[in-house]
HTML snippet that shows the backbone in 3Dmol.js (N, CA, C, O; Angstrom):
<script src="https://3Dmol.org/build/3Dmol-min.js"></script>
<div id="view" style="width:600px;height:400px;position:relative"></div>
<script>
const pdb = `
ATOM      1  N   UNK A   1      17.555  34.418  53.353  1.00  0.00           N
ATOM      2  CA  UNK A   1      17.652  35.755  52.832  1.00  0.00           C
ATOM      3  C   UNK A   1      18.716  35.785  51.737  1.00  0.00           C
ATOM      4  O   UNK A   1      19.801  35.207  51.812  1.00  0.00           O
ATOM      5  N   UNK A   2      18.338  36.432  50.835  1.00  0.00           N
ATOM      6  CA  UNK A   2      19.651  36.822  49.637  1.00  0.00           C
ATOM      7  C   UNK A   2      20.374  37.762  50.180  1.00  0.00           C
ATOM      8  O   UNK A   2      20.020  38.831  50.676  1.00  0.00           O
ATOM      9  N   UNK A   3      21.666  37.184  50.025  1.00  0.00           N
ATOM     10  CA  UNK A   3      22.767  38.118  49.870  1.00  0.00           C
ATOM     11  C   UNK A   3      23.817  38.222  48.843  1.00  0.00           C
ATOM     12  O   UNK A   3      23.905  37.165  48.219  1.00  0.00           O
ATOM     13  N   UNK A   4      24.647  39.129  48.448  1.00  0.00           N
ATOM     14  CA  UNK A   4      25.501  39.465  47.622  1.00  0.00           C
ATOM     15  C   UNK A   4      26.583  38.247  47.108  1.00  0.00           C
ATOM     16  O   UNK A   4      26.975  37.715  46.069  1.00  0.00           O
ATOM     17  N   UNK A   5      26.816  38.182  48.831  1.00  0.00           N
ATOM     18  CA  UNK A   5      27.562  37.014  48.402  1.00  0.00           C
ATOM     19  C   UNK A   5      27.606  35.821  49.219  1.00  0.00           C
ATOM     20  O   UNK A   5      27.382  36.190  50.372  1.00  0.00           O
ATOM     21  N   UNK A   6      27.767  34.699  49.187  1.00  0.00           N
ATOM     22  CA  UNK A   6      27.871  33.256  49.949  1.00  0.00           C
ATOM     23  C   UNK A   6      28.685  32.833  50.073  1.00  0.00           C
ATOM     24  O   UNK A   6      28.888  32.032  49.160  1.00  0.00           O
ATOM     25  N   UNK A   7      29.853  32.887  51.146  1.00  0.00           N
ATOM     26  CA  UNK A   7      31.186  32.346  51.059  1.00  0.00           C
ATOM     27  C   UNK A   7      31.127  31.531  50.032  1.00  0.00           C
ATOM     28  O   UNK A   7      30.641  30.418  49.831  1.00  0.00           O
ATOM     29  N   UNK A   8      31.931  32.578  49.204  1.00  0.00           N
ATOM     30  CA  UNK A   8      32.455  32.609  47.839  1.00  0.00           C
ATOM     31  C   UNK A   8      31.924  31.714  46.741  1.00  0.00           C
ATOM     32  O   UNK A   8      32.641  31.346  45.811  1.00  0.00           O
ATOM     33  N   UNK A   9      30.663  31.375  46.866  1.00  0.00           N
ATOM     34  CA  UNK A   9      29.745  31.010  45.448  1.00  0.00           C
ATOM     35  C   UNK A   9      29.151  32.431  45.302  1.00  0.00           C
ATOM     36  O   UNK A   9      28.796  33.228  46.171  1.00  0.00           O
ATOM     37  N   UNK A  10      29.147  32.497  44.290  1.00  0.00           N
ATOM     38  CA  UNK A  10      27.970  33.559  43.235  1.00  0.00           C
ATOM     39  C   UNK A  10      26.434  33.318  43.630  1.00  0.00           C
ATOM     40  O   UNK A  10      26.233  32.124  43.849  1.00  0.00           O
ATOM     41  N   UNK A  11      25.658  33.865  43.732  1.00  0.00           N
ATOM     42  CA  UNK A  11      24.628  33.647  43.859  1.00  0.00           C
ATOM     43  C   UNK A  11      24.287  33.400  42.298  1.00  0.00           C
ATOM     44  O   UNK A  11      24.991  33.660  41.323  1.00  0.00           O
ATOM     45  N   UNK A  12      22.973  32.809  42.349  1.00  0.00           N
ATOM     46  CA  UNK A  12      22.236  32.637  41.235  1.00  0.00           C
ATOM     47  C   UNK A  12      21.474  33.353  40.765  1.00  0.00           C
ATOM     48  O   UNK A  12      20.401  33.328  41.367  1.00  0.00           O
ATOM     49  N   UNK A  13      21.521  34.327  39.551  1.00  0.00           N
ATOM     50  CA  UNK A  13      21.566  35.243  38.840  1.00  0.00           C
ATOM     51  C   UNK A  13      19.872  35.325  38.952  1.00  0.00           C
ATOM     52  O   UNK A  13      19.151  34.330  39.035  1.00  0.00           O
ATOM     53  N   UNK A  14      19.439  36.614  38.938  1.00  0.00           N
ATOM     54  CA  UNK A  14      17.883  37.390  39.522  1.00  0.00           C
ATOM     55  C   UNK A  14      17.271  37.243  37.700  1.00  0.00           C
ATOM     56  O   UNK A  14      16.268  36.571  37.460  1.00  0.00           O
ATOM     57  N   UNK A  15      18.059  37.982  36.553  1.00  0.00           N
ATOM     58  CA  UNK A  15      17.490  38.460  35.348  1.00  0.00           C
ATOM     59  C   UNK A  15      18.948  37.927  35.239  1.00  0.00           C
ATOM     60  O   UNK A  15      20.025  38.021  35.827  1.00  0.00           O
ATOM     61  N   UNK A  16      18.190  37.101  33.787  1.00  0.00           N
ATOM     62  CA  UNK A  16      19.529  36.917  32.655  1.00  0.00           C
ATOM     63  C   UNK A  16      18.950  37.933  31.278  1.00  0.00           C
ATOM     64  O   UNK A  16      18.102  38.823  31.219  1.00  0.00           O
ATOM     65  N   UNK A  17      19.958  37.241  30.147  1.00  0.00           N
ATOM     66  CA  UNK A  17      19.882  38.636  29.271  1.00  0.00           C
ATOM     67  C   UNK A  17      19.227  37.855  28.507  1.00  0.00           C
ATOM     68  O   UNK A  17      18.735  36.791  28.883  1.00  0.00           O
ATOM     69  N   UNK A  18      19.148  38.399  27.146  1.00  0.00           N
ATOM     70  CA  UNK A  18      18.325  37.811  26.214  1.00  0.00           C
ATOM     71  C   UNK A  18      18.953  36.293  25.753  1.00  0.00           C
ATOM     72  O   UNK A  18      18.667  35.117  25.978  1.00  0.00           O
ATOM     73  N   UNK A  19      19.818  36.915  25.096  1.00  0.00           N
ATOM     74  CA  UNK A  19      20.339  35.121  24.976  1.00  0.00           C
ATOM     75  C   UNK A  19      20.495  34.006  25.796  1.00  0.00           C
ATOM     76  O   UNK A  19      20.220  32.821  25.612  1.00  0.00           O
ATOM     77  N   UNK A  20      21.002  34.625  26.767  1.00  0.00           N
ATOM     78  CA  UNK A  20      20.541  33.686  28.315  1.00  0.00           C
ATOM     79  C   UNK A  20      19.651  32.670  28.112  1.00  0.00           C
ATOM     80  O   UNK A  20      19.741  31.442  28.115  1.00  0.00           O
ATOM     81  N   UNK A  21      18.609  33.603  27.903  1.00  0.00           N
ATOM     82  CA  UNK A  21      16.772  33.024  28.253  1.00  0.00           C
ATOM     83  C   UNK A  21      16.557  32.398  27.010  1.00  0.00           C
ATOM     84  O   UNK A  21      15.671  31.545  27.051  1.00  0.00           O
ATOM     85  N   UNK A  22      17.282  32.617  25.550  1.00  0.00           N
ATOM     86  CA  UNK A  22      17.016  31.901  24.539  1.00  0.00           C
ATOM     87  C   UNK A  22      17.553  30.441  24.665  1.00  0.00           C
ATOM     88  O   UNK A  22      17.178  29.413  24.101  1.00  0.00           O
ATOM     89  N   UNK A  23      18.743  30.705  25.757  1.00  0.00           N
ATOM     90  CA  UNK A  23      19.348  29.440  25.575  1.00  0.00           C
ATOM     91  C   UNK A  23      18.444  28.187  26.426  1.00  0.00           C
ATOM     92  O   UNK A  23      18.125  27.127  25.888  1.00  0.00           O
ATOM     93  N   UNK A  24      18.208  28.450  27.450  1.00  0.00           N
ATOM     94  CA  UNK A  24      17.295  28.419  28.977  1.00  0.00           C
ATOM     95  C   UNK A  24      16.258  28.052  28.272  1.00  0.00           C
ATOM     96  O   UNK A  24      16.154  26.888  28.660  1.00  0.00           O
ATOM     97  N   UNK A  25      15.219  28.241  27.339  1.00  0.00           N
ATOM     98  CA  UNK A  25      13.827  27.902  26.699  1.00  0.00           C
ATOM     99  C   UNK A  25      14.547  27.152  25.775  1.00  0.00           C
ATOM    100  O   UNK A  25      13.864  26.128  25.736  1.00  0.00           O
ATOM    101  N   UNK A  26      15.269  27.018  25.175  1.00  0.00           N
ATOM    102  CA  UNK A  26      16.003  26.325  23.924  1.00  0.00           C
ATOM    103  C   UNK A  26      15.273  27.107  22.773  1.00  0.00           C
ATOM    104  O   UNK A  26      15.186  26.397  21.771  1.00  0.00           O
ATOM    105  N   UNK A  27      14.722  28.356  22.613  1.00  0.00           N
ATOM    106  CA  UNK A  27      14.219  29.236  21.474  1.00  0.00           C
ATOM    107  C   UNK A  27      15.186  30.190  21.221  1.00  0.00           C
ATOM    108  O   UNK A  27      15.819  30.726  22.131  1.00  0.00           O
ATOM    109  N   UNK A  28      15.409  30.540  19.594  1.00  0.00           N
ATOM    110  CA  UNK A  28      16.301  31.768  19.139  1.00  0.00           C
ATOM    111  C   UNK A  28      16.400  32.717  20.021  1.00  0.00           C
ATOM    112  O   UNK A  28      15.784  32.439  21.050  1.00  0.00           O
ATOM    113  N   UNK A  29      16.984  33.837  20.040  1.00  0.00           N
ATOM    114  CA  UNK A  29      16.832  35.138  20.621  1.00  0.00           C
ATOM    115  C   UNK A  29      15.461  35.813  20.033  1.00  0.00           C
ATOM    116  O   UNK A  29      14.560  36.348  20.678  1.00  0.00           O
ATOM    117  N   UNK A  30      15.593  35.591  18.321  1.00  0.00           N
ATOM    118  CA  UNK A  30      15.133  36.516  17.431  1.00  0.00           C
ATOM    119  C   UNK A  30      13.600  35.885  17.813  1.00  0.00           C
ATOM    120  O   UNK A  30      12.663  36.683  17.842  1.00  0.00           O
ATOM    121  N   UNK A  31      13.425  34.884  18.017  1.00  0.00           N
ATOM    122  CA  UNK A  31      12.266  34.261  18.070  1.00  0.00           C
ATOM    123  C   UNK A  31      11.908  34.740  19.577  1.00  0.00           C
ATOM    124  O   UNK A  31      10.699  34.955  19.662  1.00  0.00           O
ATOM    125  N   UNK A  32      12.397  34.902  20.432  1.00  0.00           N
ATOM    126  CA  UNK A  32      12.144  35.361  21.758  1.00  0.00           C
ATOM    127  C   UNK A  32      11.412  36.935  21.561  1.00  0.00           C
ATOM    128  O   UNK A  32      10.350  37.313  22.054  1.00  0.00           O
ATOM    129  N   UNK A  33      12.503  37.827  20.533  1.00  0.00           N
ATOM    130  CA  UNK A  33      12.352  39.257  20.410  1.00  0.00           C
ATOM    131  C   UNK A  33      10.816  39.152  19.701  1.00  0.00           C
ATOM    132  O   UNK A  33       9.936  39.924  20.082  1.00  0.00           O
ATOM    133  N   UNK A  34      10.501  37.962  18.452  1.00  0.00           N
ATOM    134  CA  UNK A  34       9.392  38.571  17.888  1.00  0.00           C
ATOM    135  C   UNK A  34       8.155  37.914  18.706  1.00  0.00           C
ATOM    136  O   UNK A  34       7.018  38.133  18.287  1.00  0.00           O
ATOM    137  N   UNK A  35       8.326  37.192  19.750  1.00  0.00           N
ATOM    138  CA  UNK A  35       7.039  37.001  20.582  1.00  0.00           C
ATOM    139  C   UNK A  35       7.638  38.135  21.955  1.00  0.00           C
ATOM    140  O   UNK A  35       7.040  37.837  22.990  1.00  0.00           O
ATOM    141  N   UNK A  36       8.121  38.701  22.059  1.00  0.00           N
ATOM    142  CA  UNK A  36       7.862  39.465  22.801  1.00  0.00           C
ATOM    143  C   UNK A  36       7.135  40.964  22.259  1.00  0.00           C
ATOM    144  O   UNK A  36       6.406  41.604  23.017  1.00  0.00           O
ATOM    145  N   UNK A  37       7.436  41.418  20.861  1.00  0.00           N
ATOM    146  CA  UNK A  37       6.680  42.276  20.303  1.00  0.00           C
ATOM    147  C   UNK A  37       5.505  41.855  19.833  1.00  0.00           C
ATOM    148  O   UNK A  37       4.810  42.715  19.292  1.00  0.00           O
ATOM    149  N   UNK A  38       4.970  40.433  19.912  1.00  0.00           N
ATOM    150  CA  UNK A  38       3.602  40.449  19.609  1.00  0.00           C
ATOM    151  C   UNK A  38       2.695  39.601  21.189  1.00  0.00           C
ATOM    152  O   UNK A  38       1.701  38.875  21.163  1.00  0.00           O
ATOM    153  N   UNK A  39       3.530  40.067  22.431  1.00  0.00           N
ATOM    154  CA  UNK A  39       3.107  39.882  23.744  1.00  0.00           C
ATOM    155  C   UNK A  39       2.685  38.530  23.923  1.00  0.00           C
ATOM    156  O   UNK A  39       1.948  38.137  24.828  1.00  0.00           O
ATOM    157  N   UNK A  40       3.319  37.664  22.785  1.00  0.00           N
ATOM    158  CA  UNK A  40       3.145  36.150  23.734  1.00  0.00           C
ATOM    159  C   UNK A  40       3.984  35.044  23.917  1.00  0.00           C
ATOM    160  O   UNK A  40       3.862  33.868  23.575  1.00  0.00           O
ATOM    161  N   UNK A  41       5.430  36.043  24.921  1.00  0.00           N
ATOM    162  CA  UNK A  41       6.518  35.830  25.380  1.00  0.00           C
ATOM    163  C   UNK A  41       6.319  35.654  26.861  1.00  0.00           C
ATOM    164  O   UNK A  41       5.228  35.845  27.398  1.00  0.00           O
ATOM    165  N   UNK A  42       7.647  35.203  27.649  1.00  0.00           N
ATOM    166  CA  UNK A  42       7.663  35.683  28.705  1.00  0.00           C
ATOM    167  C   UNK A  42       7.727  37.394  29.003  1.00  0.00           C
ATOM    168  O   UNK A  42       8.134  38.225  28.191  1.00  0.00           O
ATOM    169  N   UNK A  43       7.264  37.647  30.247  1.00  0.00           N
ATOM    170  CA  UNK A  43       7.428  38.686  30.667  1.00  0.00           C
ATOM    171  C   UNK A  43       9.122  39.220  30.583  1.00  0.00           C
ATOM    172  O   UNK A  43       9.870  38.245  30.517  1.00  0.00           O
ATOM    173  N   UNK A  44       9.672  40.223  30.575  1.00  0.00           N
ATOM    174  CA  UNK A  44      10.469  40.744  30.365  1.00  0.00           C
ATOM    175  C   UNK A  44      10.515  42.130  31.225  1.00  0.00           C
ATOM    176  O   UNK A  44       9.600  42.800  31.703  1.00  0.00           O
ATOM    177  N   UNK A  45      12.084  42.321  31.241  1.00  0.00           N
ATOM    178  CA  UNK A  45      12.817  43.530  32.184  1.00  0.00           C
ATOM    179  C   UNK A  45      13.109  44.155  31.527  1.00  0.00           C
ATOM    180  O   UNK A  45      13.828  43.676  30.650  1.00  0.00           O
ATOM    181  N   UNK A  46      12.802  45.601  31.444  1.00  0.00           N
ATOM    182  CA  UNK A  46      13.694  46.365  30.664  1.00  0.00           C
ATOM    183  C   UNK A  46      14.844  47.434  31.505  1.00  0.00           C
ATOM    184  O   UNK A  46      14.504  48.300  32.312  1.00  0.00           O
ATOM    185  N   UNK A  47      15.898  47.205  31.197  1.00  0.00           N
ATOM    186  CA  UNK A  47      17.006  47.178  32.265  1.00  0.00           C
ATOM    187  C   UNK A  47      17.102  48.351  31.592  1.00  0.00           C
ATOM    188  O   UNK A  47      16.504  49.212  32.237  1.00  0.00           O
ATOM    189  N   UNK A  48      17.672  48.880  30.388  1.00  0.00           N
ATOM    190  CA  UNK A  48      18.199  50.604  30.345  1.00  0.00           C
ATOM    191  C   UNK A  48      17.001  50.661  28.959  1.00  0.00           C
ATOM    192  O   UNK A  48      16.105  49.891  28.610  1.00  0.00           O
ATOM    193  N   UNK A  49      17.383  51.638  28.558  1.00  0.00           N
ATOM    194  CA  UNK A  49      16.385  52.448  26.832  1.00  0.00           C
ATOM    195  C   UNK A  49      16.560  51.017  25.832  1.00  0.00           C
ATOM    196  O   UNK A  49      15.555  50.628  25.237  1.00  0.00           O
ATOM    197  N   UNK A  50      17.777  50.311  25.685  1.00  0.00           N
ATOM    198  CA  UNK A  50      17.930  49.673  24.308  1.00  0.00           C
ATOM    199  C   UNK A  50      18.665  48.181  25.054  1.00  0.00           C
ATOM    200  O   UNK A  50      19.192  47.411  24.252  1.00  0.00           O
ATOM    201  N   UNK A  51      18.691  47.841  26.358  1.00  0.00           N
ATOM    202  CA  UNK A  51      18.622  46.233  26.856  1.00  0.00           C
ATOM    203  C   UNK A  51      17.675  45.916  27.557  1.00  0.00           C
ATOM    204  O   UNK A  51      17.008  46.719  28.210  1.00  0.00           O
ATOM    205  N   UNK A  52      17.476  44.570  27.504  1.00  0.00           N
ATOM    206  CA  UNK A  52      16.250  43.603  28.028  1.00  0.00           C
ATOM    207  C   UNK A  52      16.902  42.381  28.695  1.00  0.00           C
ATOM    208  O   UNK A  52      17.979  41.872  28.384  1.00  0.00           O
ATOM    209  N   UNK A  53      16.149  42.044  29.560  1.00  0.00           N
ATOM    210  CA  UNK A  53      16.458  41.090  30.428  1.00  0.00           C
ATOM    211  C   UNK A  53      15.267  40.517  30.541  1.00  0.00           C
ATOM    212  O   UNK A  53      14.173  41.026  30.300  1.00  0.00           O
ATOM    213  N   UNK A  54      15.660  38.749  31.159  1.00  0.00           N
ATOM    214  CA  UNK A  54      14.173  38.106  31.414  1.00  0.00           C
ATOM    215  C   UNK A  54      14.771  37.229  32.938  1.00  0.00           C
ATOM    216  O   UNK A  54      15.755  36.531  33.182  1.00  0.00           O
ATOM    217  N   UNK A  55      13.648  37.689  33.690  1.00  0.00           N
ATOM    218  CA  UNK A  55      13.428  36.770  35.493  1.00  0.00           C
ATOM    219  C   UNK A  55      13.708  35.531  35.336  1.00  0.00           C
ATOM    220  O   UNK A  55      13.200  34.885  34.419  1.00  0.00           O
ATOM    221  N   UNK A  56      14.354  35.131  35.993  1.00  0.00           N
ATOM    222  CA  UNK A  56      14.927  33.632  35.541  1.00  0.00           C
ATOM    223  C   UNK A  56      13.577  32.994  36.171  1.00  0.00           C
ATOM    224  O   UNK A  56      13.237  31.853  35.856  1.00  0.00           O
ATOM    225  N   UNK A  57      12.739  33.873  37.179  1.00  0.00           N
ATOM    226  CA  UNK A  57      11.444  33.030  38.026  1.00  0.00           C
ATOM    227  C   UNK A  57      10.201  33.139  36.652  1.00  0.00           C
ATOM    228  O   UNK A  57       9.296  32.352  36.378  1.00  0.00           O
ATOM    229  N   UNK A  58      10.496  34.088  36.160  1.00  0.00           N
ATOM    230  CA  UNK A  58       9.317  34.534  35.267  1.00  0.00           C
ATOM    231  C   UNK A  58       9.260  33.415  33.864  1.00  0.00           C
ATOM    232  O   UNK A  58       8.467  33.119  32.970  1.00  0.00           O
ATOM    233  N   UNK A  59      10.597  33.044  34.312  1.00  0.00           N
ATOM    234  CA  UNK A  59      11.145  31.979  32.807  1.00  0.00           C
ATOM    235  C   UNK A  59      10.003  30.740  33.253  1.00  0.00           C
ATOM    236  O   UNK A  59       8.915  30.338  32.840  1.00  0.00           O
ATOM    237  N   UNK A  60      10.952  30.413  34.340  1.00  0.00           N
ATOM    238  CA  UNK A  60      10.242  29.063  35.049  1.00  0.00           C
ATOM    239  C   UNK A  60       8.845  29.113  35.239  1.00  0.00           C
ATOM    240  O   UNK A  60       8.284  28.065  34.921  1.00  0.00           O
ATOM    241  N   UNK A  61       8.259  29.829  35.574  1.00  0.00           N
ATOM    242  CA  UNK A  61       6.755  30.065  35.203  1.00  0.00           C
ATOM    243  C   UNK A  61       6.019  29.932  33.715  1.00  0.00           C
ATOM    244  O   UNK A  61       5.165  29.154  33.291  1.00  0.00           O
ATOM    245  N   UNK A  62       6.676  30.948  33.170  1.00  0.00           N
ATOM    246  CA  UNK A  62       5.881  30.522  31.643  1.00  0.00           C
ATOM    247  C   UNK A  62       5.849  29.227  31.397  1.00  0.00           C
ATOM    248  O   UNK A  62       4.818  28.559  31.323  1.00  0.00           O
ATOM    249  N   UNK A  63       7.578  28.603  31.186  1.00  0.00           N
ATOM    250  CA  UNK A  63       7.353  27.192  31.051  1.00  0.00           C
ATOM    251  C   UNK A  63       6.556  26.273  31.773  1.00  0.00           C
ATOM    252  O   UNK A  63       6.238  25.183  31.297  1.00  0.00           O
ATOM    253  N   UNK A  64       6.296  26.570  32.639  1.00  0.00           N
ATOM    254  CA  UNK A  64       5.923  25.502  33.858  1.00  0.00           C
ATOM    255  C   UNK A  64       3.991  25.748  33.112  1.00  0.00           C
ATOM    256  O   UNK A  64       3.102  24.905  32.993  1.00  0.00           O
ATOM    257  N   UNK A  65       3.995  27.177  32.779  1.00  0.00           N
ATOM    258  CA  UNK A  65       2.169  27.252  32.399  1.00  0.00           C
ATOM    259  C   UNK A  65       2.089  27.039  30.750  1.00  0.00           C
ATOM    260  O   UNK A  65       0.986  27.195  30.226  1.00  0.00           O
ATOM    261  N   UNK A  66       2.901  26.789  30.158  1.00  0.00           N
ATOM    262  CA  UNK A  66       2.638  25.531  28.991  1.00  0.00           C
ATOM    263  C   UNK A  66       3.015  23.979  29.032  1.00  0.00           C
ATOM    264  O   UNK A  66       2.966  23.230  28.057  1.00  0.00           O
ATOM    265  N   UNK A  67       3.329  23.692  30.085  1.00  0.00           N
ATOM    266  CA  UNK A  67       3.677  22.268  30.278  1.00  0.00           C
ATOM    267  C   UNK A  67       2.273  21.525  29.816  1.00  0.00           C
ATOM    268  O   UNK A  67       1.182  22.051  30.034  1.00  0.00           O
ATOM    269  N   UNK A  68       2.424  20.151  29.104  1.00  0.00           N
ATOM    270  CA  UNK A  68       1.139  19.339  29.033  1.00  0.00           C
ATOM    271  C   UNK A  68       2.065  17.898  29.311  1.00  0.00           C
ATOM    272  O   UNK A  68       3.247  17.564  29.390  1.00  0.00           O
ATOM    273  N   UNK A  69       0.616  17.254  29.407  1.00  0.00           N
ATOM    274  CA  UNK A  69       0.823  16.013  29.705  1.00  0.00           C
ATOM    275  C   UNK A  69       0.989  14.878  28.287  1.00  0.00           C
ATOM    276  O   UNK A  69       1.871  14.039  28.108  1.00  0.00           O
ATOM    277  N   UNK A  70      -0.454  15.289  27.215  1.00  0.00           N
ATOM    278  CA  UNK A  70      -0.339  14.697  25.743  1.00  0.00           C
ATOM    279  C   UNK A  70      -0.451  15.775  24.728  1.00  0.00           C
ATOM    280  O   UNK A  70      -0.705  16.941  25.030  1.00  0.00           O
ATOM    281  N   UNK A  71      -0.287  15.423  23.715  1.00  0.00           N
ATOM    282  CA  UNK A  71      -0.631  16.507  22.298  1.00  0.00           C
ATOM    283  C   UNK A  71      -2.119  17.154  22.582  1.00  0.00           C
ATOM    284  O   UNK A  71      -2.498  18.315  22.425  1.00  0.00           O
ATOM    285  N   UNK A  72      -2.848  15.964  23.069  1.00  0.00           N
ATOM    286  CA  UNK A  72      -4.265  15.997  23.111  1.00  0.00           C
ATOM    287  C   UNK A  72      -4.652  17.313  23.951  1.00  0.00           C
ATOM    288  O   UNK A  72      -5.564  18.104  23.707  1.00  0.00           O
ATOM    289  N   UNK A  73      -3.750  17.341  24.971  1.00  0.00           N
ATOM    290  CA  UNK A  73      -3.942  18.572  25.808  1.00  0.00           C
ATOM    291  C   UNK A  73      -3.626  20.176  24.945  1.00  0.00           C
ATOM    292  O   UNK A  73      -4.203  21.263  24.916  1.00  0.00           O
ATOM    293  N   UNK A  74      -2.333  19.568  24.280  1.00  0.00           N
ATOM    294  CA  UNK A  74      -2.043  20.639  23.777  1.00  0.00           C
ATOM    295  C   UNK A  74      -3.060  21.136  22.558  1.00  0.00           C
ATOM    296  O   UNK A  74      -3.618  22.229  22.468  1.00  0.00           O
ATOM    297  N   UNK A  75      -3.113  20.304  21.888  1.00  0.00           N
ATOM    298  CA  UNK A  75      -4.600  20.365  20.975  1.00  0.00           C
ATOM    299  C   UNK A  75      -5.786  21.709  21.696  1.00  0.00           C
ATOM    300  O   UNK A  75      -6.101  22.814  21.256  1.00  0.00           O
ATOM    301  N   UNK A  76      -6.145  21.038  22.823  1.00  0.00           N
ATOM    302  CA  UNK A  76      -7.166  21.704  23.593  1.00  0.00           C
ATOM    303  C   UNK A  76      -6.942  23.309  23.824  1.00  0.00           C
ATOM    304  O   UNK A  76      -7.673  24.266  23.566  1.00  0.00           O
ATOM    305  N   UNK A  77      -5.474  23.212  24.489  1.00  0.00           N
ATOM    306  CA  UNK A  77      -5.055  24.435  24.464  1.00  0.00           C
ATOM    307  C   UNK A  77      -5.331  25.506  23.351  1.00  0.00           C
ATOM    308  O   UNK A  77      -5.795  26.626  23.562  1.00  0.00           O
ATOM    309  N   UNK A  78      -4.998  25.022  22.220  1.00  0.00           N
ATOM    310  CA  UNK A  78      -4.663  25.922  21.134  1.00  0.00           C
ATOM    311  C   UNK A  78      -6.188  26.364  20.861  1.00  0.00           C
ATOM    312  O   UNK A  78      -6.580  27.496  20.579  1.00  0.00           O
ATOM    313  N   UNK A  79      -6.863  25.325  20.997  1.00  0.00           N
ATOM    314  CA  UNK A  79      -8.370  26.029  20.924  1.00  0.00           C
ATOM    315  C   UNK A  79      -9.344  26.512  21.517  1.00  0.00           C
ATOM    316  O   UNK A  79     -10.481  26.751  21.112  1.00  0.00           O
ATOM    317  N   UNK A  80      -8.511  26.762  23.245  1.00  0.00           N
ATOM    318  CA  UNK A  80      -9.550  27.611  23.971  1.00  0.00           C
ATOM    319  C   UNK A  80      -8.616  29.053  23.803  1.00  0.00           C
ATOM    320  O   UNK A  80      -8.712  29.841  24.744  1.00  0.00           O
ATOM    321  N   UNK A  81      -7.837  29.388  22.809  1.00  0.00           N
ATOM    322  CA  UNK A  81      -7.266  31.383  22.751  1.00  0.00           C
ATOM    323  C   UNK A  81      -5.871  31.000  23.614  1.00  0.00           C
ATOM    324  O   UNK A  81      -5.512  31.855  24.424  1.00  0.00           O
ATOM    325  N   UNK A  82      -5.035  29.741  23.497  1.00  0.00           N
ATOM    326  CA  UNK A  82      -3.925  30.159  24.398  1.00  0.00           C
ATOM    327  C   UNK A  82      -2.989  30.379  23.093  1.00  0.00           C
ATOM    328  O   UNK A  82      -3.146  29.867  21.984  1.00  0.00           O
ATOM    329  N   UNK A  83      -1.762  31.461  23.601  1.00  0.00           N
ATOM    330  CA  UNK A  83      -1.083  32.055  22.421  1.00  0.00           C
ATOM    331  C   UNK A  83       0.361  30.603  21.898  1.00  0.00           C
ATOM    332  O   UNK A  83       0.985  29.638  22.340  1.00  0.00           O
ATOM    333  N   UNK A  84       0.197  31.286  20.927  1.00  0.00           N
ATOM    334  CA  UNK A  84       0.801  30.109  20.566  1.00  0.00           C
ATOM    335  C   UNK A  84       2.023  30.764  20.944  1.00  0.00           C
ATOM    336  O   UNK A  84       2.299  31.960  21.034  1.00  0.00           O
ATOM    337  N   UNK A  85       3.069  29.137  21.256  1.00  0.00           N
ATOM    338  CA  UNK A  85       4.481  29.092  21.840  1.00  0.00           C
ATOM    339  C   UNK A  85       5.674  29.045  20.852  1.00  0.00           C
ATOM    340  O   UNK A  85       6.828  29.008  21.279  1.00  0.00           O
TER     341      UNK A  85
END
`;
const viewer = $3Dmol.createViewer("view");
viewer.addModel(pdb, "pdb");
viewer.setStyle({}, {cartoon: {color: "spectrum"}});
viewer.zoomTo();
viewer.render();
</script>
């Protein structure tokens, strides 16, 4: 079960912030912001009116569903409609 706290480690953070997740993918922020306005980003939190956050699980997922094995795959990808990364 999660709790707050673990004799005295921090737990490991639920949503990091934007730069966080830029750093975490190794992509810009800005490059994060403009695939998230053209929806082929990770999913994203919107924490108040004007900050964003991204699931550190939601991170690990996206990445994990563009992983390939050769170019060849990736090739394939790009030409059955997957958004580009």
């Amino acid at each position: 079960m999660l709790s707050i706290k673990d004799k005295g480690s921090s737990p490991a953070p639920l949503v990091v912030s934007e730069r966080q997740a830029a750093a975490m993918t190794g992509l810009g922020y800005r490059t994060l912001q403009a695939m998230r306005l053209s929806g082929n980003g990770p999913a994203f939190v919107q924490l108040s009116k004007r900050r964003v956050g991204y699931s550190v699980a939601e991170l690990e997922r996206w990445i994990s569903e563009r992983s390939v094995q050769s170019t060849a795959d990736a090739t394939v990808r790009s030409q059955k409609g997957w958004p580009a990364c």
